[in-house]
C-alpha positions in Angstrom: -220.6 53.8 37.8 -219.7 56.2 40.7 -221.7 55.8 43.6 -224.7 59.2 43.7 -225.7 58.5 46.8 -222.4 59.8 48.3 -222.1 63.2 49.1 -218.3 63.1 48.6 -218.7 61.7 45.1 -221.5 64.4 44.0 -219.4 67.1 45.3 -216.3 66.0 43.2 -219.0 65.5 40.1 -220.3 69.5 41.1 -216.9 70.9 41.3 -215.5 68.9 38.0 -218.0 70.3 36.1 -217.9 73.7 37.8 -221.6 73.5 38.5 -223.4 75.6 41.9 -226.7 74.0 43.2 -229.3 76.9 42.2 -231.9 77.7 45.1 -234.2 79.2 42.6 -234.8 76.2 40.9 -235.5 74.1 43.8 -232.3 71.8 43.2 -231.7 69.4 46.2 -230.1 66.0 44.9 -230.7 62.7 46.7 -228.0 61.1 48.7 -229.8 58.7 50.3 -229.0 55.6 48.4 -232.4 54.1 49.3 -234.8 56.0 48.1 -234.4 55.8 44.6 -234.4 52.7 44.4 -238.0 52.6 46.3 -239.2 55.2 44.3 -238.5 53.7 41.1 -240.3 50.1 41.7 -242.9 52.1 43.5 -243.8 53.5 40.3 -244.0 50.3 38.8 -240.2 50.9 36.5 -240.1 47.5 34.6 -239.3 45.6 31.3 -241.8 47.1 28.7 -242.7 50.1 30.5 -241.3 54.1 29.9 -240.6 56.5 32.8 -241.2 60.4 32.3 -239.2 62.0 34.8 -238.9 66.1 35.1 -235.4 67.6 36.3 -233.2 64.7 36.7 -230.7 67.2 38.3 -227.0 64.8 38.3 -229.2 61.5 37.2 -229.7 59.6 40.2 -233.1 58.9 40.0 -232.4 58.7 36.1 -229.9 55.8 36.3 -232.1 53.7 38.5 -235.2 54.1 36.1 -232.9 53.4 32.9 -231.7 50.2 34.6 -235.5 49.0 34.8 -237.5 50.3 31.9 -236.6 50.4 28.4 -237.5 53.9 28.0 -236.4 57.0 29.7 -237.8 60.5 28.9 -235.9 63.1 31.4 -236.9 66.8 30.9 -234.4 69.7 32.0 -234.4 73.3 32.6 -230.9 74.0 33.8 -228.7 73.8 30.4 -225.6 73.9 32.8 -226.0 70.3 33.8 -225.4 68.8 30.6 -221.9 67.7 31.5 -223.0 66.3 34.5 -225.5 64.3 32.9 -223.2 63.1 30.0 -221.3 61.9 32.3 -223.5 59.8 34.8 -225.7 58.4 32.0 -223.0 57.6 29.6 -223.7 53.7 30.2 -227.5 54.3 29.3 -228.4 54.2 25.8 -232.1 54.2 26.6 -232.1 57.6 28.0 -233.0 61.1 26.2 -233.0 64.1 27.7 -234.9 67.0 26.6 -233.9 70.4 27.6 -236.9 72.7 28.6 -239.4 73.9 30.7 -241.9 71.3 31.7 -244.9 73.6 31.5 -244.2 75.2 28.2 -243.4 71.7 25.8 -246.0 70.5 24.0 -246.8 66.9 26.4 -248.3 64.6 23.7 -244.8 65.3 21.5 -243.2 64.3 24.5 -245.8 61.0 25.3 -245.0 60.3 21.4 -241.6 59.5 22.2 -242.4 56.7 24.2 -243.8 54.9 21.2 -246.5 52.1 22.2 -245.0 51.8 25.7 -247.2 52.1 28.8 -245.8 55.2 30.2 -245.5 56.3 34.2 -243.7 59.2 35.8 -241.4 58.9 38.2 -239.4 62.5 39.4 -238.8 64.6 42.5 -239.9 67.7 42.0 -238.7 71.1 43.2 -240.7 72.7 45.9 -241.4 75.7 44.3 -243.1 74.4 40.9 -244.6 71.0 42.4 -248.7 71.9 41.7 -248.3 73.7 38.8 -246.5 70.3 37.2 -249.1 68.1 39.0 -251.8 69.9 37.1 -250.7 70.2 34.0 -249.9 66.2 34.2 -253.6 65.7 35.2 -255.0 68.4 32.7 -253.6 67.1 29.9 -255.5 63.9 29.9 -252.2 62.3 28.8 -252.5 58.3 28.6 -250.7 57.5 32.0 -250.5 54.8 34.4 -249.4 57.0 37.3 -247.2 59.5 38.5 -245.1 59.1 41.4 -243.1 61.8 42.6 -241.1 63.3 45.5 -242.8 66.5 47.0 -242.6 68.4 50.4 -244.1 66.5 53.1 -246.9 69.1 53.8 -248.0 69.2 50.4 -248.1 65.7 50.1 -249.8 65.4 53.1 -252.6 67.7 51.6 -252.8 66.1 48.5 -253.3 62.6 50.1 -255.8 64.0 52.2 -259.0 62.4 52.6 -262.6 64.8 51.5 -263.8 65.9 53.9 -261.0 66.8 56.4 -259.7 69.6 57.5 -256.2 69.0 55.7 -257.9 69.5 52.7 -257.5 72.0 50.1 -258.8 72.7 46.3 -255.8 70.8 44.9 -256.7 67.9 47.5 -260.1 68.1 45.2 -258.7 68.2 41.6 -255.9 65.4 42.8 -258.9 63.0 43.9 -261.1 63.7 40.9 -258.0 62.8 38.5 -256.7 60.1 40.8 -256.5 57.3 43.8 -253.7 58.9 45.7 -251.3 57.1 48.0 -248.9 58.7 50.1 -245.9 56.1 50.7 -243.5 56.9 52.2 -241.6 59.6 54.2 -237.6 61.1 53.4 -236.1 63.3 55.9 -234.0 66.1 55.0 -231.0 64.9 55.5 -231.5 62.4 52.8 -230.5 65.4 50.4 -227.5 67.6 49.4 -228.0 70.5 50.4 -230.9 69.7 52.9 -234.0 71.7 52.6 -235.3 72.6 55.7 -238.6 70.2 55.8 -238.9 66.1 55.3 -240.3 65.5 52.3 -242.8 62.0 51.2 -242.9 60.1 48.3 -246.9 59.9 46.9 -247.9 57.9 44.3 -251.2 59.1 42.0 -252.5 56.3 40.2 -254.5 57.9 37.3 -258.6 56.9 37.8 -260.2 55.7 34.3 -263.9 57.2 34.9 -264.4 60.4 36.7 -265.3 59.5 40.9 -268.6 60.8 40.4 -270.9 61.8 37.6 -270.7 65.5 36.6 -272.5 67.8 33.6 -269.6 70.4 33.2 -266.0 69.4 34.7 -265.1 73.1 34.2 -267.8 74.1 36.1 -266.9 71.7 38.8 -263.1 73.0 38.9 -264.7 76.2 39.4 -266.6 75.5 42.2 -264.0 74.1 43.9 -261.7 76.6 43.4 -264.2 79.1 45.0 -265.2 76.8 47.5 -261.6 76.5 49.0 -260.8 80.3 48.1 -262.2 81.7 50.9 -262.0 78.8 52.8 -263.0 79.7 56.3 -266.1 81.4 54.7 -269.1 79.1 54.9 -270.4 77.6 51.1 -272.8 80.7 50.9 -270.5 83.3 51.0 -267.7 81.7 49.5 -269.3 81.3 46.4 -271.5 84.0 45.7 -268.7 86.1 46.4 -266.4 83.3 44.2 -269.3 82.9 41.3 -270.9 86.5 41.6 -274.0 85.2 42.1 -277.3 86.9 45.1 -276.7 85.2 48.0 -280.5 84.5 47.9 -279.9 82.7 44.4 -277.0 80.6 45.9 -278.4 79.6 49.1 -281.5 78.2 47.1 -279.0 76.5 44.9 -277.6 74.8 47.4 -280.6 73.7 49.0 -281.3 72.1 45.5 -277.9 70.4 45.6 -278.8 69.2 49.3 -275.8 70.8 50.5 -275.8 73.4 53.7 -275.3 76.8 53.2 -273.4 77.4 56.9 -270.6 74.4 55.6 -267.3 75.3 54.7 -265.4 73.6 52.0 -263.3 71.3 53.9 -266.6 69.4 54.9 -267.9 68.4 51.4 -267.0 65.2 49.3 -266.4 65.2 45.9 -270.4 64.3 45.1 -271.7 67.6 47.1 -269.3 69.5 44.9 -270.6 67.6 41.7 -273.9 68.7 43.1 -273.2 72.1 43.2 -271.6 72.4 39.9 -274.9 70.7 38.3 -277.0 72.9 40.0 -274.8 76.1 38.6 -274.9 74.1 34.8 -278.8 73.7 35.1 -279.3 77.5 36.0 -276.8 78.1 32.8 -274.4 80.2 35.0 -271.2 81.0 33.0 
């Protein structure tokens, strides 16, 4: 099996199969030998266990979760790497790849594939599309144990946040209703080919079983986060009248019921003042 992690080898494997790194699509391919490695036992890659991973670019993340689980699911947009891929996994009979884009496929086809195995993901995602894929993991409600993925430092920094800090953001929010994030580790830019121009860090999201805190409406909560953070150097009262069209004498005696002050900004409530809030909005019967 040629060696991944060496830029001379990848090069050889790109120019063989006539294939040009496209900057649209975020693709940066690890050359660090040690970090896949990490990444995959980090995710908890094992005997009876199947790995998810979205755009396995050349495979070398791929190769180190087929050598661990007995399942590998790896979904790709870019059709052109097909040869590449061929090639690099053609010792690994326990690996399907499934050519697509991530956020159009229907997810519980591609959970079904899996069978009865516990099922993690395990990818490193382009910069570009990282929340959009985080969320739609999350959203889904799909029966997994975690996701562990390779994202731009900043963003994992913000994800990993703690609430409430002033790192945090609305998908700092959705990520710790869904989850217990970690962040675990960081991967400077020169551990890829071509190098971005940030570090990145790996984070791991290990899925929660019950909600955090107890909420009427979870729609109603995503909403009132989403205003909340908006806006976000507008205090609580103007953020979300302005967010939920609602008086600003009607909000700021709603959030007097919800024991929450009007003059805060987002970044200073936990998840249970937010719960607060969205009961407050579901008892009133705002829509």
């Amino acid at each position: 099996m040629a060696d991944l992690s060496n830029p001379a080898v990848v090069r050889a494997l790109l120019a063989r199969h006539r294939l040009h790194l496209k900057k649209g699509l975020g693709q940066n391919f690890l050359i660090n030998p040690g970090v896949c490695p990490r990444m995959a036992e980090a995710a908890g890659a094992g005997p009876g266990v199947g790995a998810l991973e979205i755009g396995p670019g050349i495979g070398v993340l791929t190769t180190e979760l087929a050598r661990r689980c007995d399942k590998v699911v790896a979904v790709e947009l870019d059709q052109s790497l097909a040869p590449a891929l061929e090639e690099t996994l053609k010792d690994y009979s326990n690996v399907e790849i499934v050519w697509g884009d991530f956020l159009k496929l229907d997810l519980k086809e591609l959970l079904a594939k899996f069978g009865d195995l516990p099922v993690i993901v395990c990818a490193n995602l382009p910069y570009y599309i990282t929340t959009p894929i985080l969320m739609r993991l999350l959203e889904s409600r799909l029966p997994l144990e975690s996701v562990t993925v390779l994202l731009q430092k900043e963003t994992a920094q913000r994800i990993c946040a703690e609430l409430p800090s002033r790192q945090a953001g609305a998908i700092t929010a959705a990520i710790a209703w869904y989850t217990k994030p970690e962040l675990l580790f960081v991967v400077s830019k020169g551990s890829f080919l071509p190098p971005p121009k940030v570090d990145s860090a790996v984070v791991r999201l290990t899925l929660r079983k019950e909600p955090p805190v107890p909420v009427k409406d979870e729609a109603m909560l995503f909403r009132v986060m989403r205003g909340a953070f908006a806006q976000r150097r507008k205090t609580m009262l103007n953020g979300l009248s302005a967010a939920l069209n609602l008086p600003k004498e009607q909000m700021a005696a709603l959030l007097e019921q919800a024991q929450v002050d009007p003059g805060a900004r987002a970044e200073q409530l936990d998840l249970a003042a937010f719960a607060r809030i969205s009961d407050q909005l579901s008892l009133l019967g705002h829509e």
